[in-house]
C-alpha atoms as a printed R data frame, in Angstrom:
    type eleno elety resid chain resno       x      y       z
1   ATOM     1    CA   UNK     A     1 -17.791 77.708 -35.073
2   ATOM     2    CA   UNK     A     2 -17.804 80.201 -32.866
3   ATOM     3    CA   UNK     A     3 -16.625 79.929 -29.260
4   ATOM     4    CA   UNK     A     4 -14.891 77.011 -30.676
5   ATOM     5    CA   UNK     A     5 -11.237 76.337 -28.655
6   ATOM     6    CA   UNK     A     6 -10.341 73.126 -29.811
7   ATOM     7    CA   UNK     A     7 -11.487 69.510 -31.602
8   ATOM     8    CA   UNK     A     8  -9.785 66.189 -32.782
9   ATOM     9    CA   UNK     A     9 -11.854 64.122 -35.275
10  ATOM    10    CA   UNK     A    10 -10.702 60.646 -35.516
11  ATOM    11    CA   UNK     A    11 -11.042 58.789 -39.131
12  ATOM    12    CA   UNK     A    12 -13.927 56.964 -39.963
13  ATOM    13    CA   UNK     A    13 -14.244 54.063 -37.456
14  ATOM    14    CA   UNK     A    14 -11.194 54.747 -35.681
15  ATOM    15    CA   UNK     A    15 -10.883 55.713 -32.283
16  ATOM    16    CA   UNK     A    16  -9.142 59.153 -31.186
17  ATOM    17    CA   UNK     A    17  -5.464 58.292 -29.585
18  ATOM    18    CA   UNK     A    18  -4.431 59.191 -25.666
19  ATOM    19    CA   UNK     A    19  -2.168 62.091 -27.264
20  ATOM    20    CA   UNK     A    20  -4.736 63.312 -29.537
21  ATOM    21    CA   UNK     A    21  -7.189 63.828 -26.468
22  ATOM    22    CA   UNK     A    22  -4.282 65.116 -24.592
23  ATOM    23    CA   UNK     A    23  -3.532 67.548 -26.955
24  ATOM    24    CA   UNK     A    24  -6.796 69.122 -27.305
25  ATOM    25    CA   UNK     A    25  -7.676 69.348 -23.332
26  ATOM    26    CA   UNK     A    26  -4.210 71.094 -23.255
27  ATOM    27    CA   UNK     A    27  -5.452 73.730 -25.053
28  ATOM    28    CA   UNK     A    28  -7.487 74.292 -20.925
29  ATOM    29    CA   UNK     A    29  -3.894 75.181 -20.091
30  ATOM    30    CA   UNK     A    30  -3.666 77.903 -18.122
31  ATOM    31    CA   UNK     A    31  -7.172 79.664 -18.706
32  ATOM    32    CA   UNK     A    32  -8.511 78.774 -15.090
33  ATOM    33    CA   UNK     A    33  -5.560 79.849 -13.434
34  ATOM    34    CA   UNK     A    34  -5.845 80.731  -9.475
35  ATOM    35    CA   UNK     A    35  -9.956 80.052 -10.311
36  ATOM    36    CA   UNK     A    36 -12.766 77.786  -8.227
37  ATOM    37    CA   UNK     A    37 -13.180 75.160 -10.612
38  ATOM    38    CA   UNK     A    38 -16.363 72.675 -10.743
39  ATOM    39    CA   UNK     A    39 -16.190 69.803 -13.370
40  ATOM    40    CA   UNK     A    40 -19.607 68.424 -13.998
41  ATOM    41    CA   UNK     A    41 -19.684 64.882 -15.496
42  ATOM    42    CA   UNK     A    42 -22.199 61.783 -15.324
43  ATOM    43    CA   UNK     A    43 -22.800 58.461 -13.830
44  ATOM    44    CA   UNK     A    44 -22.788 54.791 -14.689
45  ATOM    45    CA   UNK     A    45 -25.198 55.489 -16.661
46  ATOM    46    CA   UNK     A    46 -23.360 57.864 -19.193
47  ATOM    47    CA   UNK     A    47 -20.465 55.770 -21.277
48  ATOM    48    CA   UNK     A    48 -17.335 57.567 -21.852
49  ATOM    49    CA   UNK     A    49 -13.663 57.299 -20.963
50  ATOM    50    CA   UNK     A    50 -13.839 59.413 -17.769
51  ATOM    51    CA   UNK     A    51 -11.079 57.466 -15.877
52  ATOM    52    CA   UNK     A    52  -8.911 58.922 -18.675
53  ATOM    53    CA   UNK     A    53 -10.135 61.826 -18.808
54  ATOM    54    CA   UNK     A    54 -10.578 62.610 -15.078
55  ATOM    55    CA   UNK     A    55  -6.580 62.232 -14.781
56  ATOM    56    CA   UNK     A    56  -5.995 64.056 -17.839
57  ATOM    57    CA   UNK     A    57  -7.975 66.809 -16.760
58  ATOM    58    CA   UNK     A    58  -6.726 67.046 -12.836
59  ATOM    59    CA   UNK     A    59  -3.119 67.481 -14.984
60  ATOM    60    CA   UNK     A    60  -3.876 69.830 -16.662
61  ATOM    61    CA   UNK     A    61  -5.803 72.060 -14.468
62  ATOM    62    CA   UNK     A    62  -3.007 72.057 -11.305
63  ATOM    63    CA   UNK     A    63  -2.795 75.484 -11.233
64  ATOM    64    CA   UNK     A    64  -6.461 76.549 -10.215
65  ATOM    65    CA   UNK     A    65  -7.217 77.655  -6.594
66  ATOM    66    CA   UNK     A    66  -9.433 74.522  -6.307
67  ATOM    67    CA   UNK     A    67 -10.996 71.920  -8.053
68  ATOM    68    CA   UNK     A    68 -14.234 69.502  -7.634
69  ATOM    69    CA   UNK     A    69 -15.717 67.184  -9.589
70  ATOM    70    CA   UNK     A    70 -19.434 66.524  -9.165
71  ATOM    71    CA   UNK     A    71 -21.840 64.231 -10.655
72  ATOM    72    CA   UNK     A    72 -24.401 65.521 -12.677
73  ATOM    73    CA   UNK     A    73 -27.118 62.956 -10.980
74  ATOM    74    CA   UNK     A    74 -30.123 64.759 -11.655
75  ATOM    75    CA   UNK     A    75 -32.364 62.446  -9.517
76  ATOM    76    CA   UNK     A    76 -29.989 59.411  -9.871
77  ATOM    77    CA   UNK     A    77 -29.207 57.300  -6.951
78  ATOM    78    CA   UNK     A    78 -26.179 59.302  -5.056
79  ATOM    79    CA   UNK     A    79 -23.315 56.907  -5.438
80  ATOM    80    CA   UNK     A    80 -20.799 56.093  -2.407
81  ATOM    81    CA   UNK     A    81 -17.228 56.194  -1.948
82  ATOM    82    CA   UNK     A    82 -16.305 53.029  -3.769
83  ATOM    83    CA   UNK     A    83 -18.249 53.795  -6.380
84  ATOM    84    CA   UNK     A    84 -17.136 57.066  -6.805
85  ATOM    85    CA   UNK     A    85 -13.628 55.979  -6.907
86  ATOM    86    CA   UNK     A    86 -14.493 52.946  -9.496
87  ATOM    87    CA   UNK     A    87 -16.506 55.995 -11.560
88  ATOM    88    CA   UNK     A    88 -13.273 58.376 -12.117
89  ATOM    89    CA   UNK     A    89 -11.081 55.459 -11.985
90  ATOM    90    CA   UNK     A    90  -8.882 56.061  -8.881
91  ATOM    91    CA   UNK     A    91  -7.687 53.623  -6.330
92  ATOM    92    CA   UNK     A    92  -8.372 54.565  -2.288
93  ATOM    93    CA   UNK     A    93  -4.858 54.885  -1.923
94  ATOM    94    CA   UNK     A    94  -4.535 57.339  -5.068
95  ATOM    95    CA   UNK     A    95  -7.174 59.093  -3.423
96  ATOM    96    CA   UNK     A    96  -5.531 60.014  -0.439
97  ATOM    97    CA   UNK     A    97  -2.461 61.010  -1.708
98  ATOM    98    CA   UNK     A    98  -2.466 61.888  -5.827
99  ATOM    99    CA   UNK     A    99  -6.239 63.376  -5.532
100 ATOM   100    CA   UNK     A   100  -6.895 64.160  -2.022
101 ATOM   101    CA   UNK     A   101  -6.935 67.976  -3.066
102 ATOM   102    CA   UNK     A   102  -9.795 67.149  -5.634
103 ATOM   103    CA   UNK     A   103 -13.493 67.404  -4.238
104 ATOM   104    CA   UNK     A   104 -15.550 64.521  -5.516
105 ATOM   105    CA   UNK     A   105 -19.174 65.168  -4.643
106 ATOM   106    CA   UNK     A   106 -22.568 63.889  -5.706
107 ATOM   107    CA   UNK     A   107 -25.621 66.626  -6.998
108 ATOM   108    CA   UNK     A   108 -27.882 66.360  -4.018
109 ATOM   109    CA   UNK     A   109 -31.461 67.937  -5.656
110 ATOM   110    CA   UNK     A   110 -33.725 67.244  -2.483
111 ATOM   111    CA   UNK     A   111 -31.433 69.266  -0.429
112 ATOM   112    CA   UNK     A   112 -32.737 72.569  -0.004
113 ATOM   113    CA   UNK     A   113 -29.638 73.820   1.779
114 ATOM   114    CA   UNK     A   114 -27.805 72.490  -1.386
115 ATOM   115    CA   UNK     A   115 -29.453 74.573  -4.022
116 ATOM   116    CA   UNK     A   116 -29.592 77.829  -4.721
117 ATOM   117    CA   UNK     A   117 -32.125 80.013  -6.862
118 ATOM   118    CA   UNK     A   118 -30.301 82.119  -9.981
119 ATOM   119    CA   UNK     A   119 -33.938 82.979 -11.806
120 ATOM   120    CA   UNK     A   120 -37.144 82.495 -12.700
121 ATOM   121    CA   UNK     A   121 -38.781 81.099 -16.044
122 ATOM   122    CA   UNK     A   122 -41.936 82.776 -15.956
123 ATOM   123    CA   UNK     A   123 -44.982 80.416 -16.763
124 ATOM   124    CA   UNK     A   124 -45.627 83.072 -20.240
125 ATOM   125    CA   UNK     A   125 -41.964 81.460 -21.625
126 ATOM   126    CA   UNK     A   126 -42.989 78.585 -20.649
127 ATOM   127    CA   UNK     A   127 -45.783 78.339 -22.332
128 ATOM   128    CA   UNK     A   128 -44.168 80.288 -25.246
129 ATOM   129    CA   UNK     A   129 -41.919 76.990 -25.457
130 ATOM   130    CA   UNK     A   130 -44.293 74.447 -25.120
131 ATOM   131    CA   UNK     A   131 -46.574 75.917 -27.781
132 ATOM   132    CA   UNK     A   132 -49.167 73.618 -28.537
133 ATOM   133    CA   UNK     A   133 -48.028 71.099 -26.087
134 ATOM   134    CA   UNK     A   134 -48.935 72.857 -23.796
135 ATOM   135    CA   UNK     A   135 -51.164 71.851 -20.461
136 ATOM   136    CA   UNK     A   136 -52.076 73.475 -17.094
137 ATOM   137    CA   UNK     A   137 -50.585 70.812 -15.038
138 ATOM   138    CA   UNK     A   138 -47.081 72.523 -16.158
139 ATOM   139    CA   UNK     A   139 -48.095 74.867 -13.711
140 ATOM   140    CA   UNK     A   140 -47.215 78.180 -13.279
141 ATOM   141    CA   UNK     A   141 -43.158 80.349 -12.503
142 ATOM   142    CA   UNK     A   142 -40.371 78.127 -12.512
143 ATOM   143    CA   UNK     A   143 -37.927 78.644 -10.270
144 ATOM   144    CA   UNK     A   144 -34.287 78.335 -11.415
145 ATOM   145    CA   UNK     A   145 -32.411 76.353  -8.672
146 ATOM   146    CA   UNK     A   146 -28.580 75.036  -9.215
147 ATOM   147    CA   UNK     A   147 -26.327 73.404  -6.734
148 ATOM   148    CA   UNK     A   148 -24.469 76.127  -4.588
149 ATOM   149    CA   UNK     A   149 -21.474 74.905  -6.225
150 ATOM   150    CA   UNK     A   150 -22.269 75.816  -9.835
151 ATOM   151    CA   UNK     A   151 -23.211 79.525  -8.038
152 ATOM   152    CA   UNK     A   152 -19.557 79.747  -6.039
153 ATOM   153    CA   UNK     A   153 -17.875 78.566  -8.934
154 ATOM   154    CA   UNK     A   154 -15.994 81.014 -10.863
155 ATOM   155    CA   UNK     A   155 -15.838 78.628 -14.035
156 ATOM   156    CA   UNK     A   156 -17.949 75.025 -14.891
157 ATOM   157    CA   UNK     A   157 -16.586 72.571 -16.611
158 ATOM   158    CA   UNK     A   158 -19.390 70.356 -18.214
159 ATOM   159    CA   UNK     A   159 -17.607 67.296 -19.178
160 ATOM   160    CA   UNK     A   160 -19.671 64.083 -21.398
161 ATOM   161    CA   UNK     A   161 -20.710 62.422 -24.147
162 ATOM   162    CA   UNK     A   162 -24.093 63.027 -26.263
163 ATOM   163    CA   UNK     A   163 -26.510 60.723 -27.170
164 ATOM   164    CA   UNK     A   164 -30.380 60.396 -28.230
165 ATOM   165    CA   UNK     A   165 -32.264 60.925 -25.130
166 ATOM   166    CA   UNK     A   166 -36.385 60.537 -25.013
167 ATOM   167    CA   UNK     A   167 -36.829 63.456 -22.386
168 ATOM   168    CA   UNK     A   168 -34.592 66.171 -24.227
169 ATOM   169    CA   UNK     A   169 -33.830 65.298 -27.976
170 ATOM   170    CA   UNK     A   170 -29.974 64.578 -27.556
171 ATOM   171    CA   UNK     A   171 -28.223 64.370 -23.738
172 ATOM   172    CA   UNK     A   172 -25.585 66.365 -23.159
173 ATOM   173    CA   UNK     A   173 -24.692 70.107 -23.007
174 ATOM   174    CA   UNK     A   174 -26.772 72.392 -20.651
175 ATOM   175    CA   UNK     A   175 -29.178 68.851 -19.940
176 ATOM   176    CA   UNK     A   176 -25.865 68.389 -16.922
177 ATOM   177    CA   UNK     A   177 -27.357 71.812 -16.060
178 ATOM   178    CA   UNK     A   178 -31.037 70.921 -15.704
179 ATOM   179    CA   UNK     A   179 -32.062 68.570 -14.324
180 ATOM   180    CA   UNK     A   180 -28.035 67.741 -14.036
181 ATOM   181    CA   UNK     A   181 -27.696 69.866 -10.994
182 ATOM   182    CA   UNK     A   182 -30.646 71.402 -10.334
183 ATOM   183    CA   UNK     A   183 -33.533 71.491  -8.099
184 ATOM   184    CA   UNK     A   184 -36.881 69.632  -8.062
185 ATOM   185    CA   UNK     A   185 -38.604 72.367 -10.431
186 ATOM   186    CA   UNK     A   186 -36.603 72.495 -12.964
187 ATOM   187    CA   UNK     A   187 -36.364 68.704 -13.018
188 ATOM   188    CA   UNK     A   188 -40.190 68.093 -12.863
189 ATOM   189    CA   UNK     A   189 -41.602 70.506 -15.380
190 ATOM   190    CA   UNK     A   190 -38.906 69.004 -18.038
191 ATOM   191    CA   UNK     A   191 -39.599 66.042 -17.547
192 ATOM   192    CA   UNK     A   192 -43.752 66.307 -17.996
193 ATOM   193    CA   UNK     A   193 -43.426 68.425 -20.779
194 ATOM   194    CA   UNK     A   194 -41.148 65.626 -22.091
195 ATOM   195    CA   UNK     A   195 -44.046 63.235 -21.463
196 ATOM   196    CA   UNK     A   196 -46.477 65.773 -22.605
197 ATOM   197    CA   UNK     A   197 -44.076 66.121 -26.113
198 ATOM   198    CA   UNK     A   198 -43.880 62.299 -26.358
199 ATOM   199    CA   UNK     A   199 -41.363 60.171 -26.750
200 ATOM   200    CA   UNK     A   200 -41.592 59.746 -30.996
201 ATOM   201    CA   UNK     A   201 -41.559 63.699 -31.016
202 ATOM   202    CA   UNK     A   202 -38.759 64.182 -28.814
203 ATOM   203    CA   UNK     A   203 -36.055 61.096 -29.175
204 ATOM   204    CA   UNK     A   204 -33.217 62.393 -31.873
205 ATOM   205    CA   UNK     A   205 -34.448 65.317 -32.448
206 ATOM   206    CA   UNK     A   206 -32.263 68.326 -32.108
207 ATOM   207    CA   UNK     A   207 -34.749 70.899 -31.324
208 ATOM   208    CA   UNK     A   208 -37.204 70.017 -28.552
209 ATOM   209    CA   UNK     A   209 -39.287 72.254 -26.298
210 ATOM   210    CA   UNK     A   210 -37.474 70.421 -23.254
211 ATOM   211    CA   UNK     A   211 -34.229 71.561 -24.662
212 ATOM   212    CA   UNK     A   212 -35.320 74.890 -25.609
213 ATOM   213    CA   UNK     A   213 -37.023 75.159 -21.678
214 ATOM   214    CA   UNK     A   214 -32.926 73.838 -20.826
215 ATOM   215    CA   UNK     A   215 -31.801 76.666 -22.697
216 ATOM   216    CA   UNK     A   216 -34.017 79.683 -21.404
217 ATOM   217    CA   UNK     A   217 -32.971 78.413 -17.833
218 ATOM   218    CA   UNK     A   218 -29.100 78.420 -18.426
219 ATOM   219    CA   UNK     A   219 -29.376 82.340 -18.951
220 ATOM   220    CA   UNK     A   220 -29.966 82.663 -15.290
221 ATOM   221    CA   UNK     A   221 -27.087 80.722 -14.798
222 ATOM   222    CA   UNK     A   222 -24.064 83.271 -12.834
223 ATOM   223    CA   UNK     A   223 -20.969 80.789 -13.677
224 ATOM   224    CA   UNK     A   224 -19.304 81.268 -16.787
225 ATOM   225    CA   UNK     A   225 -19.083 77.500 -18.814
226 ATOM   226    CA   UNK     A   226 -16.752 75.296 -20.604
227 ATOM   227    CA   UNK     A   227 -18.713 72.697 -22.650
228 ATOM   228    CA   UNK     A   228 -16.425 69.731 -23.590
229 ATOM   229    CA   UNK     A   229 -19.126 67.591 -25.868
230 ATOM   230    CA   UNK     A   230 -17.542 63.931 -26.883
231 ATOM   231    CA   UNK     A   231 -18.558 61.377 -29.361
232 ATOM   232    CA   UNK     A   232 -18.378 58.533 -27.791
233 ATOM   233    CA   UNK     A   233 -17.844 54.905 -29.856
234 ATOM   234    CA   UNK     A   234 -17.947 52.094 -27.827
235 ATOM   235    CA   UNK     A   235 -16.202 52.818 -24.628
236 ATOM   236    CA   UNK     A   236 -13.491 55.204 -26.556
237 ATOM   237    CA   UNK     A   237 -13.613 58.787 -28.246
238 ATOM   238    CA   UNK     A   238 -14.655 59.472 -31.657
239 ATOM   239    CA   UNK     A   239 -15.594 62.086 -33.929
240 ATOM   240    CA   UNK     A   240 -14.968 65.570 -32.520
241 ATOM   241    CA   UNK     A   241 -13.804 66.578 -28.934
242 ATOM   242    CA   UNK     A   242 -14.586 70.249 -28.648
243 ATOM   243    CA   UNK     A   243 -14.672 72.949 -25.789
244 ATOM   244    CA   UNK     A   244 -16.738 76.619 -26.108
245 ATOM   245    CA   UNK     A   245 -17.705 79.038 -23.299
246 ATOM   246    CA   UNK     A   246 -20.458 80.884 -22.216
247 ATOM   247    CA   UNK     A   247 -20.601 84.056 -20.238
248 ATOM   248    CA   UNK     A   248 -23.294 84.606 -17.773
249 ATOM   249    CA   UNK     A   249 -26.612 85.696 -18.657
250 ATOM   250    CA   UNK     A   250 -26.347 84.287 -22.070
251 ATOM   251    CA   UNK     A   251 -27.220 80.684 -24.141
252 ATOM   252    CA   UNK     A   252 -25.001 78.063 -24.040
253 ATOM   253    CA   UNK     A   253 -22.634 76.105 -26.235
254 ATOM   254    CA   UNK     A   254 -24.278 74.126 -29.314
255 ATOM   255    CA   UNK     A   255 -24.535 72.003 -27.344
256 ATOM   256    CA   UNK     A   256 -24.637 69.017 -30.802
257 ATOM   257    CA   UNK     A   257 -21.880 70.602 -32.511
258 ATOM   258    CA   UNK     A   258 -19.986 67.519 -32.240
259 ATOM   259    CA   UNK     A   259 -22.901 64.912 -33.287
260 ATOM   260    CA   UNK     A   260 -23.597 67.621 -36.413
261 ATOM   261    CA   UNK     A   261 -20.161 67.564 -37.428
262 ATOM   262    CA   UNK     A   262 -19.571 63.906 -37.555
263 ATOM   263    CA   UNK     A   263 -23.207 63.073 -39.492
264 ATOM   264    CA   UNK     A   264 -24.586 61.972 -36.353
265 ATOM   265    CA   UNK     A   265 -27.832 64.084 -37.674
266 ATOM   266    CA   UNK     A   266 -31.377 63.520 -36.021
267 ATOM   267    CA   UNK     A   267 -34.690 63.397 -38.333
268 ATOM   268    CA   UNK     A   268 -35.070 67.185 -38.319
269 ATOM   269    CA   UNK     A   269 -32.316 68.306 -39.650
270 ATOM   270    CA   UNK     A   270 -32.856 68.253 -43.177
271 ATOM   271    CA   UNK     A   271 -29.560 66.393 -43.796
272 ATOM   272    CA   UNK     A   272 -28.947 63.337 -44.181
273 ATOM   273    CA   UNK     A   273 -25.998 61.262 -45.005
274 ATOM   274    CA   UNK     A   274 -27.174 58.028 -45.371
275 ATOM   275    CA   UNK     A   275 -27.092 54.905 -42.782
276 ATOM   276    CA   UNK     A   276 -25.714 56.408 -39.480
277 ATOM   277    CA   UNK     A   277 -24.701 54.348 -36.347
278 ATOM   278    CA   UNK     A   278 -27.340 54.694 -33.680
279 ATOM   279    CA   UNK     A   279 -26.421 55.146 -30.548
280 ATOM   280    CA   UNK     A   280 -27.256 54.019 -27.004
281 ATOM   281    CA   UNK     A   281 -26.047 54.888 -23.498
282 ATOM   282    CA   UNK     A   282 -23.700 51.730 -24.523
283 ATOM   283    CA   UNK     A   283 -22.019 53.277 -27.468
284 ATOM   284    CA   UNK     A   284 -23.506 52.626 -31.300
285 ATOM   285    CA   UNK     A   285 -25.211 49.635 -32.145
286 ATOM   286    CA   UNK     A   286 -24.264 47.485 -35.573
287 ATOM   287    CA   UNK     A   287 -27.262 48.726 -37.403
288 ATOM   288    CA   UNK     A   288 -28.177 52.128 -39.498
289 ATOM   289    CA   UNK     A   289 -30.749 54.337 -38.991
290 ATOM   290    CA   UNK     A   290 -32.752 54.081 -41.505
291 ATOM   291    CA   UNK     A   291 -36.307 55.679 -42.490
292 ATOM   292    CA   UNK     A   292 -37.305 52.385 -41.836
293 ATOM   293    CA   UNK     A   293 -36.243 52.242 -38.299
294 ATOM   294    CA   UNK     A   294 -37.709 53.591 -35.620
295 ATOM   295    CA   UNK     A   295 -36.175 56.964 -34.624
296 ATOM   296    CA   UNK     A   296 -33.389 56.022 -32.101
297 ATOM   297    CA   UNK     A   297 -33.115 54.042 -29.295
298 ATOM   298    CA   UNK     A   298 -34.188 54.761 -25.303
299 ATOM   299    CA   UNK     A   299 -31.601 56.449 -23.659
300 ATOM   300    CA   UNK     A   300 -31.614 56.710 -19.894
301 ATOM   301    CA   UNK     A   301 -33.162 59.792 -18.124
């Protein structure tokens, strides 16, 4: 795959080891040396590992010039202090003295003075995307608005799991972009043409004019990117932990390499190796995916 840096597959309904994860996010070593560093990773709402994770990763990145960790809310509820700490699995006193170097922030998206504009999507793509889902009430331009951070970053780390999600197709990837960190535009004209593609066309599927409207907005996007996509079983790591980069101005990572990979495959595909675990915000559920079943299950926006 190309881009690829690194993956760990566990074996078939097995779990991924603390020194098999280790091993692979050491392979960050040393590539974001003396650079401003934003991790983006997700809420409650997301499941993965991230206490683990967050230490592994503070580690192994002690030799950039800075390092902040922010959560991807899109329009989520901003969490507070203790929760914060609960999320990346730190104690108050750990965070005054172990992490008090590392920023921990929450995506603000109604703060103008938060955001700032990389592009435009001009309403022709847009409508070149939506194709026949397409409405008026899209509207017109769509301005291309990240958090300042992501733009005064000199590398972002996206950090999470992916699952079916009935806005997008799959979560994950550039979706911690837009509407991850991103202003109110971005964030509403996904979203309707989400509506507009409905849920039944949109849940599991792996190309979606949401995700393609993701994609076409990540160009404008300054940062260069480190995609770390996980497979996420139950509360551990299975399947494939990966990381590829993007430059500036172009796509970004596959962003379902590691749900391809595995035979996590959605409808479209064309492939399809028999019953599959289906998967929630909660991890995979003790039932296949059958053509009998509906397509996947809601996943939170």
């Amino acid at each position: 795959m190309k881009g690829l840096l690194a993956q760990a597959q566990s074996a078939t309904g097995q779990l991924l080891d603390t020194e098999a994860i280790r091993q692979t996010l050491g392979t960050l070593t040393g590539r974001f040396t003396q650079q401003k560093v934003l991790v983006l990773i997700p809420d409650h709402t997301r499941t993965l590992p991230l206490p683990q994770l967050f230490r592994m990763l503070v580690d192994i990145l002690d030799d950039v010039k800075t390092l902040d960790f922010m959560v991807a809310l899109g329009t989520h509820p901003p969490l507070d202090e203790a929760q914060m700490l609960k999320l990346v699995g730190i104690s108050t006193e750990e965070r005054h003295t172990t992490y008090r170097y590392v920023g921990l922030h929450n995506h603000a998206w109604q703060d103008p003075d938060a955001l700032a504009t990389v592009g435009v999507v001009p309403q022709a793509r847009v409508m070149e995307i939506a194709g026949e889902r397409w409405h008026p009430t899209l509207g017109g331009d769509v301005q291309v608005k990240l958090n300042r951070a992501a733009v005064e970053a000199d590398q972002i780390i996206i950090l999470g799991p992916t699952f079916p999600h009935e806005v997008v197709g799959f979560s994950g990837g550039a979706k911690y972009l837009f509407p991850g960190i991103s202003g109110p535009e971005m964030i509403n004209v996904t979203h309707w043409l989400g509506a507009l593609a409905t849920v039944r066309g949109t849940i599991g599927l792996k190309d979606t004019p949401v995700r393609a409207l993701i994609h076409e907005a990540a160009r404008h996007v300054p940062t260069s990117i480190t995609l770390i996509a996980l497979v996420v079983q139950g509360s551990g790591l299975a399947g494939y932990l990966w990381a590829t980069t993007k430059a500036p101005g172009l796509p970004p990572p596959t962003y379902l390499a590691s749900v391809i990979s595995s035979g996590w495959t959605s409808p479209s595909s064309g492939y399809s190796p028999g019953p599959r675990p289906c998967t929630t915000n909660s991890g995979p559920q003790a039932r296949p995916c059958t053509s009998s079943t509906p397509p996947w299950p809601m996943a939170a926006s």
